[in-house]
C-alpha positions in Angstrom: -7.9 18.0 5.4 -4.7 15.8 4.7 -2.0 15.4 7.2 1.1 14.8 7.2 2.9 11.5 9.1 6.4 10.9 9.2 7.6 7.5 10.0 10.7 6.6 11.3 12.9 3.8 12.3 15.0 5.1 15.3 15.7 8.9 15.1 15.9 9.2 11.0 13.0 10.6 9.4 13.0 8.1 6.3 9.7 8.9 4.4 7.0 11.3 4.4 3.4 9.9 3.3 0.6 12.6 2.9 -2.5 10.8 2.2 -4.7 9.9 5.0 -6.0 6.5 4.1 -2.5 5.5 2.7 -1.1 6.0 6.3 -4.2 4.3 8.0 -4.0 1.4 6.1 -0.1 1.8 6.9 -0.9 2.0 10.8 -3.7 -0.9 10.7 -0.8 -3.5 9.2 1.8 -2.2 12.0 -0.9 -2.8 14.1 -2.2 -6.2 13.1 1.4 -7.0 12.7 1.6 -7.9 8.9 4.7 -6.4 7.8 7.2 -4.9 9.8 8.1 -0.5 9.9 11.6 -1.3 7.5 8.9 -3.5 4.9 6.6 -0.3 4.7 9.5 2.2 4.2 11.5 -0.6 2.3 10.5 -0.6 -1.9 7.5 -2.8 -3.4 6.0 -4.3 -6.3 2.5 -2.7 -7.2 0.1 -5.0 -9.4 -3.3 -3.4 -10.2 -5.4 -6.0 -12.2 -8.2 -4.2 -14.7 -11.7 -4.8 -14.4 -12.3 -4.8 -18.0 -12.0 -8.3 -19.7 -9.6 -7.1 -22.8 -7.3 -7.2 -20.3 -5.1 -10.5 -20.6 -2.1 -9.4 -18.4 -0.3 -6.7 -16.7 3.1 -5.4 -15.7 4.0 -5.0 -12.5 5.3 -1.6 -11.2 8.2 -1.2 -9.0 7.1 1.5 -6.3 10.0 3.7 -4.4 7.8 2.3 -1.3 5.5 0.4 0.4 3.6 3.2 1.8 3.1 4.7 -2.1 2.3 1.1 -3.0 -0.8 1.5 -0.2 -1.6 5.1 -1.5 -2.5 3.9 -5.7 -3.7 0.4 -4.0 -6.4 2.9 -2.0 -6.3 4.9 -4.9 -7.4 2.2 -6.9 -9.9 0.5 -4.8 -11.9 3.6 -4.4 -12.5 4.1 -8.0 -13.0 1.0 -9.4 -10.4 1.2 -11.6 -9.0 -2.3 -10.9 -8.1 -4.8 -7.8 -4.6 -4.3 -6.8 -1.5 -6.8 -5.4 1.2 -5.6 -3.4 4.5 -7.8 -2.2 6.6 -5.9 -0.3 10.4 -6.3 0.0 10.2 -8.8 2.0 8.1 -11.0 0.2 4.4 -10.2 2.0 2.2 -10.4 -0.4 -1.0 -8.0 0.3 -4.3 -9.9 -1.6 -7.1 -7.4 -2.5 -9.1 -8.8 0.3 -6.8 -7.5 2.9 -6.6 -4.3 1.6 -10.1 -3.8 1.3 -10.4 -4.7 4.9 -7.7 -2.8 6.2 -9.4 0.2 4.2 -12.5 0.0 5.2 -11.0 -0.5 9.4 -11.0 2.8 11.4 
């Protein structure tokens, strides 16, 4: 079953993220104090690198948000389909190592 989390800073509701591991990974970076609760609700830039070897380059993608940026980053890890970057608005950048880690944490 998904659920639902809102995050907010103060007493706005700013963003709504439905997808379970997207939020986790959200809470295990608030926890682990990597980026701060304006970084994940502030926009990002999403780089998912192919596995395949034709690949030569790729184009960033500006995401709306970090928290979307964390839910195709998942998204992508999961299926294979490529190893992923993130820099947030603030300039943390996310390495596929992290991610995988903060995935994989409970």
């Amino acid at each position: 079953m998904r659920r639902t989390r809102w995050f907010s800073r103060g007493s706005d509701r700013l963003d709504k993220l439905s997808c379970e591991r997207g939020s986790r990974v959200a809470r295990n970076l608030l926890r682990r104090r990597l980026v701060s609760r304006g970084e994940l609700l502030g926009s990002a830039t999403l780089t998912v690198w192919p596995h395949s070897i034709d690949a030569k380059a790729v184009e960033p993608r500006e995401m709306p948000s970090l928290l979307l940026a964390l839910e195709e980053a998942a998204t992508a890890l999961r299926s294979g389909e490529g190893t992923p970057w993130i820099i947030t608005s603030a300039g943390t950048m996310l390495p596929p190592n992290l991610l995988r880690n903060l995935i994989a944490l409970p």
